[in-house]
C-alpha positions as CSV (number, residue, x, y, z in Angstrom):
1,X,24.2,13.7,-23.1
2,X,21.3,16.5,-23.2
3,X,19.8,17.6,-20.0
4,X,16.1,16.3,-19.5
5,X,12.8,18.6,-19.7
6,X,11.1,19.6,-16.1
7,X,7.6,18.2,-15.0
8,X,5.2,20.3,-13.5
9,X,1.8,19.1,-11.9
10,X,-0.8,21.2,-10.6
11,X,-4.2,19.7,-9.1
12,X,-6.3,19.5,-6.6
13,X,-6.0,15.7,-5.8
14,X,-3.4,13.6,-7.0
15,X,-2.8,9.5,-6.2
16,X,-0.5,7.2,-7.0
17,X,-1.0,3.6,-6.1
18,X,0.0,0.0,-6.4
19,X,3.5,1.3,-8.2
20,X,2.2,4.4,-10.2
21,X,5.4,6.5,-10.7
22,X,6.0,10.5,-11.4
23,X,9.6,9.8,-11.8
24,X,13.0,12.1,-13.5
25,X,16.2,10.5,-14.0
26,X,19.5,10.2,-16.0
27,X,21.2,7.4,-17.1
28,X,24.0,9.3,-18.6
29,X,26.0,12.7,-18.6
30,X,23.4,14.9,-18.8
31,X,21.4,16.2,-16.1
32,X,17.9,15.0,-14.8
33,X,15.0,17.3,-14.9
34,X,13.2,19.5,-12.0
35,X,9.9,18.2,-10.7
36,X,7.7,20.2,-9.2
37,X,4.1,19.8,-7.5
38,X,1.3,21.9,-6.5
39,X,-1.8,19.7,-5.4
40,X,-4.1,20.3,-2.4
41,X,-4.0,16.7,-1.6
42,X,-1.3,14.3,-2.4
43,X,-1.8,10.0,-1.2
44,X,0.9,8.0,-2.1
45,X,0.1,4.4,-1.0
46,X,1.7,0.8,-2.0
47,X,3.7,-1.4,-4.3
48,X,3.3,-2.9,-7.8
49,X,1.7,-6.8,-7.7
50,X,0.1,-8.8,-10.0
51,X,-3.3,-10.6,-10.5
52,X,-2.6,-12.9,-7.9
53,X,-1.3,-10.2,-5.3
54,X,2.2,-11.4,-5.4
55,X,4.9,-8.6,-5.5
56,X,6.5,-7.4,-9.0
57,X,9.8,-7.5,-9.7
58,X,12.3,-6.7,-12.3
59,X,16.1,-7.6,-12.5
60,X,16.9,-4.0,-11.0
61,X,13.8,-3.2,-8.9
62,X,13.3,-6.0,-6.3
63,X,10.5,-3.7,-5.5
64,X,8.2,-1.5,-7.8
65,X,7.3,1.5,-5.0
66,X,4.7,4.0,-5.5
67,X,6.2,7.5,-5.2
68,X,7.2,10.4,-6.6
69,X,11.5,10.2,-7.5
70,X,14.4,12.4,-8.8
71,X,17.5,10.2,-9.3
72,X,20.3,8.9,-11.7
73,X,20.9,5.6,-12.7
74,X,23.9,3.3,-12.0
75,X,27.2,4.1,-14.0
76,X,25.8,7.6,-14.7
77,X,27.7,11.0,-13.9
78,X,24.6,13.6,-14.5
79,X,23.2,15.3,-11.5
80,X,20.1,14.5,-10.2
81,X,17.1,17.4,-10.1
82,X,15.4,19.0,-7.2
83,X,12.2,17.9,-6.5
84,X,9.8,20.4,-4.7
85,X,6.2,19.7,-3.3
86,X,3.8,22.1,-2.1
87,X,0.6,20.6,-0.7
88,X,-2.0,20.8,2.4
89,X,-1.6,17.2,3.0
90,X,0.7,14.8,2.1
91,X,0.0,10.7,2.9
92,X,2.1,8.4,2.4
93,X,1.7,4.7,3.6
94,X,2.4,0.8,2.2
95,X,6.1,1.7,0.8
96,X,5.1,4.4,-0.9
97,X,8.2,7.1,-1.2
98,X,8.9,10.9,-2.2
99,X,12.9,10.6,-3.0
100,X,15.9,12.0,-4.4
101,X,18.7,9.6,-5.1
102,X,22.2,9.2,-7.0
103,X,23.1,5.6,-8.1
104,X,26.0,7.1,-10.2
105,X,29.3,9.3,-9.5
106,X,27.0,13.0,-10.1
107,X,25.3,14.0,-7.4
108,X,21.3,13.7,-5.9
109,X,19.6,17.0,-5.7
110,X,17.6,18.7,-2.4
111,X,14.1,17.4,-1.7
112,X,11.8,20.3,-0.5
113,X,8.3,19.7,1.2
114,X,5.7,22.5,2.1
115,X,2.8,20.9,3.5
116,X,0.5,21.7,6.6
117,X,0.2,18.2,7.3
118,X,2.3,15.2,6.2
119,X,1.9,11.7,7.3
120,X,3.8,8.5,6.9
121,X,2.7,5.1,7.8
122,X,4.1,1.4,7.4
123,X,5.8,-0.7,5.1
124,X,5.2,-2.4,2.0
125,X,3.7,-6.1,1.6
126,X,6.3,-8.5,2.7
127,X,7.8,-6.1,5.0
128,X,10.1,-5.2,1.8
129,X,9.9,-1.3,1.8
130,X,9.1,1.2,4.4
131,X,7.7,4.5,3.6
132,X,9.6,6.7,3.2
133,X,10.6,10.4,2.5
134,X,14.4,10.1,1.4
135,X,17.5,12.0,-0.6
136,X,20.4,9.2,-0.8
137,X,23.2,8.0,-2.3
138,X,24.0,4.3,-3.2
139,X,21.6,2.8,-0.6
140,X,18.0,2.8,0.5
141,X,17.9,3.1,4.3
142,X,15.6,0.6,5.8
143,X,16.0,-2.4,3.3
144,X,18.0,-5.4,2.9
145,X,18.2,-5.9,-0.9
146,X,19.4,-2.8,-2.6
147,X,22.5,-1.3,-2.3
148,X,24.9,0.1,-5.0
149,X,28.0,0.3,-3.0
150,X,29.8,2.1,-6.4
151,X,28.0,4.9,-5.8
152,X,29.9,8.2,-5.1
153,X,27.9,11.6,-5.6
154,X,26.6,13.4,-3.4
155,X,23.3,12.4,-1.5
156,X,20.7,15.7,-1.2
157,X,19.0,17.1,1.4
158,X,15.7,16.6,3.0
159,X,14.3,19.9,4.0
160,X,10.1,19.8,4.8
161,X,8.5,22.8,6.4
162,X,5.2,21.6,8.3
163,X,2.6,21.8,10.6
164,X,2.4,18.7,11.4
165,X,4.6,15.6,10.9
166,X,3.8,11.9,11.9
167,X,6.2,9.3,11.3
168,X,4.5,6.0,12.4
169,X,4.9,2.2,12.2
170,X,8.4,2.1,10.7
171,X,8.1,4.5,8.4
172,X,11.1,6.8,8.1
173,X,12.4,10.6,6.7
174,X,16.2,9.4,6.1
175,X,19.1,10.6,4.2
176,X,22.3,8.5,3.4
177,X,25.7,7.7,1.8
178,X,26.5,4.1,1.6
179,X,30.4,4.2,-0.3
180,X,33.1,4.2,2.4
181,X,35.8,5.1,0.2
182,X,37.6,8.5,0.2
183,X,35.7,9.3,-3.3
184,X,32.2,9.1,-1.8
185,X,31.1,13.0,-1.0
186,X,28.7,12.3,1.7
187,X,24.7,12.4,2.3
188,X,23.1,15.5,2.5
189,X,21.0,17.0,5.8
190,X,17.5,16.6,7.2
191,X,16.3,20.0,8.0
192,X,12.7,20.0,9.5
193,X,11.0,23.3,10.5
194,X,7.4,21.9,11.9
195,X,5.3,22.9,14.9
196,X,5.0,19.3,15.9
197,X,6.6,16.1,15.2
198,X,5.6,13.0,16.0
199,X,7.3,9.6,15.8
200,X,5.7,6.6,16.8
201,X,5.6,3.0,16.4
202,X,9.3,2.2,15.2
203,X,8.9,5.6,13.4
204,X,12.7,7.1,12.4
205,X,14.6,10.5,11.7
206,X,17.2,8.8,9.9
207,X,20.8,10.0,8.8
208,X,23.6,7.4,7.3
209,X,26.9,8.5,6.2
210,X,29.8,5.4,5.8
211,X,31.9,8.3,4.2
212,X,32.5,11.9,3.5
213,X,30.7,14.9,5.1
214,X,26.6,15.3,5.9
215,X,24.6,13.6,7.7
216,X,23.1,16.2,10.2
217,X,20.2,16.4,11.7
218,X,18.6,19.9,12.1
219,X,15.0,19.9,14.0
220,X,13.1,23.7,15.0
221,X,10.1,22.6,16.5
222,X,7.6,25.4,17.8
223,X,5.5,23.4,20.4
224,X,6.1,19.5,20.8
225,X,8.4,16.3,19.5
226,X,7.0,13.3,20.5
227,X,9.0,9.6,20.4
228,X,7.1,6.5,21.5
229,X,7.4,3.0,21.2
230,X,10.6,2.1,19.8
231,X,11.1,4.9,17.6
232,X,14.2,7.0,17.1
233,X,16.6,9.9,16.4
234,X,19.7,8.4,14.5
């Protein structure tokens, strides 16, 4: 029932491939903890796979992503913990994520993103995962195979202040709420204060809500948005 400790990073360079993990979460009452990261370069890239190159799986992770996460579990009622990064550039490509995220009835905590430049590129072998930045509740927005419908807290908010963002071959920034019952309280926002944004190639601003309030999209651009080839505003 206790509340979990916080994790703090601070480098210069840090990666996490092929499913590495910096990840806080609850699976009870008590309250994930805070992560925070300070590195001057952050590359986030890929999914877990074996020997042979065929994709991992467990009974409740179809897909192993590399990223960094802040969530609860399923059946749990603690609140998720921000999760704040402060970097000069942030890559992230192959399915990797940066997420917040409540399985449970308490509710997902803000995601906050300082970076001068942040890319996202593609999707995960198989097509399984797009990379992503996210804060949802119940649902990952962009694939077919997860859902916890049951799900009822509160989704967080995205906010990333940048000077550069480029969202590119269906890779997404998305928040959601996937219960459409009157006990689901919403997703949060997507508040983006960049100089230029660029979406490209299927690339999405993406904000689900099948119940309760949230769901806005707030953009203050200085210069130039760009949309091109398929990609979208939702």
């Amino acid at each position: 029932a206790g509340t979990a400790s916080k994790i703090k990073i601070e480098s210069k360079r840090l990666d996490l491939f092929n499913g590495a993990q910096i990840n806080s979460r609850t699976f009870v009452d008590g309250a994930a903890g805070e992560i925070t990261v300070n590195a001057e370069n952050i590359n986030i890239s890929g999914i877990a796979l074996d020997e042979n190159g065929e994709v991992i799986t467990l009974p409740d992770k179809p897909v192993l992503t590399s990223g960094i996460l802040a969530s609860t579990e399923a059946k749990s009622s603690g609140n998720a913990a921000p999760l704040t990064i402060t970097t000069n550039n942030l890559n992230l490509s192959d399915g990797g994520v940066v997420e917040t995220s409540t399985l449970g009835s308490g509710n997902g905590s803000n995601l906050t993103i300082n970076a001068k430049n942040i890319s996202l590129s593609g999707v995960s072998k198989n097509e399984l995962f797009p990379t992503s930045i996210l804060s949802t509740s119940g649902n990952f927005p962009g694939t077919i195979f997860f859902s916890v419908p049951d799900a009822t807290g509160k989704g967080g908010s995205v906010n990333i202040t940048t000077e550069n963002l480029t969202v590119d071959n269906q890779a997404q920034v998305a928040v959601s709420s996937v219960n459409s019952t009157d006990a689901a309280k919403g997703a949060g926002n997507i508040d983006i204060n960049a100089e230029k944004i660029s979406l490209l190639n299927g690339g999405k601003l993406n904000a689900q809500s099948n119940s309760g309030d949230g769901g806005n999209i707030n953009l203050n651009l200085k210069d130039l948005l760009i949309l091109r080839n398929n990609s979208s505003i939702s």
